[in-house]
N, C-alpha and C positions, 0 to 999 in steps of 0.2 A: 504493500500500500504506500509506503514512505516514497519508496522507486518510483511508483507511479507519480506521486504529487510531487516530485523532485523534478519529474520527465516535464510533467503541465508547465509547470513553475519557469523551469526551463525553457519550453517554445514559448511559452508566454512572452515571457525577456527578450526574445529574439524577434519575435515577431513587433513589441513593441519598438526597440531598434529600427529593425526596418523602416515602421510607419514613422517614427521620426529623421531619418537618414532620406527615406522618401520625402515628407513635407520640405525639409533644409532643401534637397535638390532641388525643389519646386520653386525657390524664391529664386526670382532673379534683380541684379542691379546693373541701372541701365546709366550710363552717366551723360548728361546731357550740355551740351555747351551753344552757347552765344556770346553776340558782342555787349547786350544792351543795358543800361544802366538803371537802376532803381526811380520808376518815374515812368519811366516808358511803355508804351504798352508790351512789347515783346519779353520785359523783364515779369510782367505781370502773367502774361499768357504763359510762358514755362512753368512759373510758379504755382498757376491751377492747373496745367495740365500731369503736371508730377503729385499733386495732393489726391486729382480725380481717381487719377489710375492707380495710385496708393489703395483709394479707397473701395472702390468696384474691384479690382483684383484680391480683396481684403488681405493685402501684403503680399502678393505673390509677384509681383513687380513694384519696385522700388526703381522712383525714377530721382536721380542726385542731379540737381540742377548747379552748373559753372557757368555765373554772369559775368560781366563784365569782361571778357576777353582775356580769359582766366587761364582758357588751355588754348589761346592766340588768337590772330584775327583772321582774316576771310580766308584767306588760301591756306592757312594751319590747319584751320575748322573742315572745311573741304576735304584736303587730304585725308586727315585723322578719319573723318566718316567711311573714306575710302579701302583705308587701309586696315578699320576696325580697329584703329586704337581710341578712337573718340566714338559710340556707338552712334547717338543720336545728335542734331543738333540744328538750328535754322539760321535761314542768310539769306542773302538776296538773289533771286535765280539768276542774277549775271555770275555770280560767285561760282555758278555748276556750271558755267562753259567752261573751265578746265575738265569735266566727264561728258559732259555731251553739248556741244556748243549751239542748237537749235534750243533748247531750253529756254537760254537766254532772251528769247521774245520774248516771254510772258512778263518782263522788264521793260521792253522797247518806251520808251518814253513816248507820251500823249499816241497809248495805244487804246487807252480805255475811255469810257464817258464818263464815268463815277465810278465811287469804290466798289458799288454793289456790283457792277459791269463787272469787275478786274475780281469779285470772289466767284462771282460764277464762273466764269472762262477760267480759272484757274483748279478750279472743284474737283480731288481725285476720283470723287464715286460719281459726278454726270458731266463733265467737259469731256466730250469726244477728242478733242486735241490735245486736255492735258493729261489723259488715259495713253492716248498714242506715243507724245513725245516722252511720258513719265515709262511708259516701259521698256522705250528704247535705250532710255538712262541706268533701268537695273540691267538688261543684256550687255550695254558697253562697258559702267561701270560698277556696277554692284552695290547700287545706290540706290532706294526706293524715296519715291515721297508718300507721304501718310499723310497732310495735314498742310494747313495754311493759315496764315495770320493777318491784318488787315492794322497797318500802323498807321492810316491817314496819308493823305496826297503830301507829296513833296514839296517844299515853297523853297526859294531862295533866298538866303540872306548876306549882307554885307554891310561892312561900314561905310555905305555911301549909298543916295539912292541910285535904280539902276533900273532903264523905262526899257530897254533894247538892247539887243546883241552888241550895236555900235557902244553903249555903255560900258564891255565888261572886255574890250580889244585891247591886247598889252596888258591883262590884270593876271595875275594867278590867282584861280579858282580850285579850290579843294574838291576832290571826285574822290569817291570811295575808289581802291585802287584794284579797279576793273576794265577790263576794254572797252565795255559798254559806257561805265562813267567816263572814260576820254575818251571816245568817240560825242559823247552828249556834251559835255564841258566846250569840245570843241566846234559844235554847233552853236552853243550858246554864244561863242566868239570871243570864249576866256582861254588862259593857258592853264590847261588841264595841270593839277600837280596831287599826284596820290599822296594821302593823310589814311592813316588808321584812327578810327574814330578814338579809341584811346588818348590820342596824340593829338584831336583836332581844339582841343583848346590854346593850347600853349602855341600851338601855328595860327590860329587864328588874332592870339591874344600879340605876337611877337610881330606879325605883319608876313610869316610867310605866304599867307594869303590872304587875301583879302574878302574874300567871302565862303561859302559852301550853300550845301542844299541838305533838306532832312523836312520829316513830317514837325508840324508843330510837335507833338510830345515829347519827340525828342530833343530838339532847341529849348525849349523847357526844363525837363529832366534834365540836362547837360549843363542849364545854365550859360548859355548861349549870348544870354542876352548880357550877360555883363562883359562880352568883347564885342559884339556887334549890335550894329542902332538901328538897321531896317532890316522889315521881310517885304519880301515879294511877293505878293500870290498868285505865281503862274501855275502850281496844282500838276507840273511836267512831269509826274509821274504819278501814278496811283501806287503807291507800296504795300504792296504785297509781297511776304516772306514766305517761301516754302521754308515746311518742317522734313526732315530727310532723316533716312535710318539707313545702315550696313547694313546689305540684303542677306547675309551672314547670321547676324544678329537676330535678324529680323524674324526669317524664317526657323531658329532657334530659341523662336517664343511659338508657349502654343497657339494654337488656331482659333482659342477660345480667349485667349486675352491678346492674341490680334486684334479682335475684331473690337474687345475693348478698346485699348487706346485709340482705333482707326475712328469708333463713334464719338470719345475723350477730346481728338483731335480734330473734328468736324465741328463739333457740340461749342467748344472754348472760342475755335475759328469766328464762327457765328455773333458769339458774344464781344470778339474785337472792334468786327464789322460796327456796331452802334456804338459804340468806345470811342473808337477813333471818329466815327461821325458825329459825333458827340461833343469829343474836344476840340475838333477843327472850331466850332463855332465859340466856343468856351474860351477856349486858348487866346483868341484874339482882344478879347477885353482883357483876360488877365495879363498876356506880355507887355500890351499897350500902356499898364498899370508900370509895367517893371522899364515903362522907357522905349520901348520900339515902334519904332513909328510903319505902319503897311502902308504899301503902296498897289492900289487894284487897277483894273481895267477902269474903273470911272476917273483916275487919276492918275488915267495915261500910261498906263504898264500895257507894253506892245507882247502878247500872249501870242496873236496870231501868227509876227514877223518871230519869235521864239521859234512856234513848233514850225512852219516854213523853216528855216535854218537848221535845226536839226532833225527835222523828217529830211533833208536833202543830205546830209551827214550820215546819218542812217542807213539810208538807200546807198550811200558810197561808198561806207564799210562794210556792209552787210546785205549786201545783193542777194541773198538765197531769203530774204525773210520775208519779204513783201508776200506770199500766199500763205503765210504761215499768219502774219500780221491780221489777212484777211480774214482769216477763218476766225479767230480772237475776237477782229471786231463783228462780225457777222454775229457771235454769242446774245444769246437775249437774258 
């Protein structure tokens, strides 16, 4: 009898083992990185999407959020995704032409009509286009996107005002340091000069340039305003960030908390969209509070002679995207 209950006793303890060597196996930690700063929406957006999926997986993914340009900036972040040393992380679809360089439309400046245009056409579960070019991206580089974020149209700012392209000839202008951003920078009719957002205070505050572009939140968040006196509201981008994961990684989560973070990541997506529409409106009485003076279309800010200048810049570097562009704006 003792034997017996020694024997129970026994598989009992092993089998308990197991079922805990099992659950540990089952938790995974996913580490997530970006550039953006506390304030911004993108700092916010990682931040609910690592609590969400905390929570709906009930710990079975743990997502560690690195801001501020913690594990580098755009082409560190990039690579790292690629290479699976950095699992997860987001940026700006010009940042993924180093994996598949068609991507990078869904950036093309004054491709969208509004932010909600630029989250549709960008949508991985119903944009026909960004399903196409987004799987072309995991067969070349092992790169999926899951997700998208909405930080608000892009405005220009500088310490000086600036109605036209013929305004910003012989200036340097800060571009995130992308081809896409010097290719735009130099439609705008500035001299394109790459800044890691990290570093764009101290270049903006020393004169190595004299201006940059970013959504309000972020010129806020950053504090922007206490090196530069005007924005500009020409809106020459809609920003929009893909979320990207190592196809690796990715497909070594199961199938069932896929589909969590993939609904995590649509659901957060969603709630940027009125965020950032939100603060575009908001934003403008408050920085005007902190000293910046706007400059719009009713006071002579040339929007039109902009995107003329660099849709012609565009089409010169980028000949292959004009049907690609097409299909984008055809989106409803």
């Amino acid at each position: 009898m003792n034997r017996r209950l020694t024997l129970k006793t026994m598989v009992a303890a092993v089998a308990l083992t197991l079922g805990l060597a099992t659950s540990v196996s089952a938790q995974t930690t996913v580490r997530y990185a970006h550039v953006g700063s506390e304030g911004d929406i993108q700092y916010w957006y990682a931040e609910e999407f690592a609590k969400r999926v905390g929570e709906r997986t009930d710990g079975r993914i743990t997502v560690q959020v690195f801001p501020n340009s913690q594990l580098g900036g755009a082409q560190e972040t990039v690579d790292g995704v690629r290479s699976g040393a950095i699992p997860l992380a987001h940026h700006e679809f010009g940042s993924l032409a180093t994996l598949y360089p068609d991507i990078a439309a869904f950036a093309a400046p004054f491709a969208y009509r509004d932010g909600r245009h630029a989250m549709a056409a960008t949508d991985p579960e119903s944009s026909e286009v960004m399903q196409e070019l987004a799987e072309k991206m995991v067969e070349q580089a092992n790169v999926r996107i899951i997700g998208r974020l909405y930080r608000g149209a892009r405005q220009m700012t500088a310490n000086k005002a600036v109605y036209g392209p013929e305004d910003l000839a012989g200036e340097r202008f800060r571009g995130v340091p992308l081809q896409l951003w010097t290719t735009m920078i130099n439609g705008m009719g500035a001299i394109p000069t790459p800044v890691e957002v990290a570093e764009l205070p101290t270049a903006l505050m020393t004169g190595m340039v004299i201006g940059q572009e970013n959504p309000l939140t972020m010129i806020n968040a950053n504090k922007l305003y206490e090196v530069q006196t005007h924005v500009m509201l020409t809106g020459h981008m809609q920003n929009v960030l893909p979320v990207f994961i190592n196809e690796d990684v990715w497909q070594s989560i199961p199938e069932a908390d896929r589909a969590i973070m993939s609904e995590v990541a649509a659901e957060v997506g969603e709630e940027t969209l009125e965020l950032g529409l939100k603060a575009e409106t908001d934003l403008i009485d408050e920085l005007t509070g902190k000293g910046m003076t706007f400059i719009t279309e009713a006071d002579g800010l040339q929007v039109d002679a902009f995107r003329a200048s660099v849709g012609k810049q565009v089409a010169a570097d980028y000949p292959d995207w004009a049907p690609l562009i097409e299909r984008i704006q055809a989106i409803q």
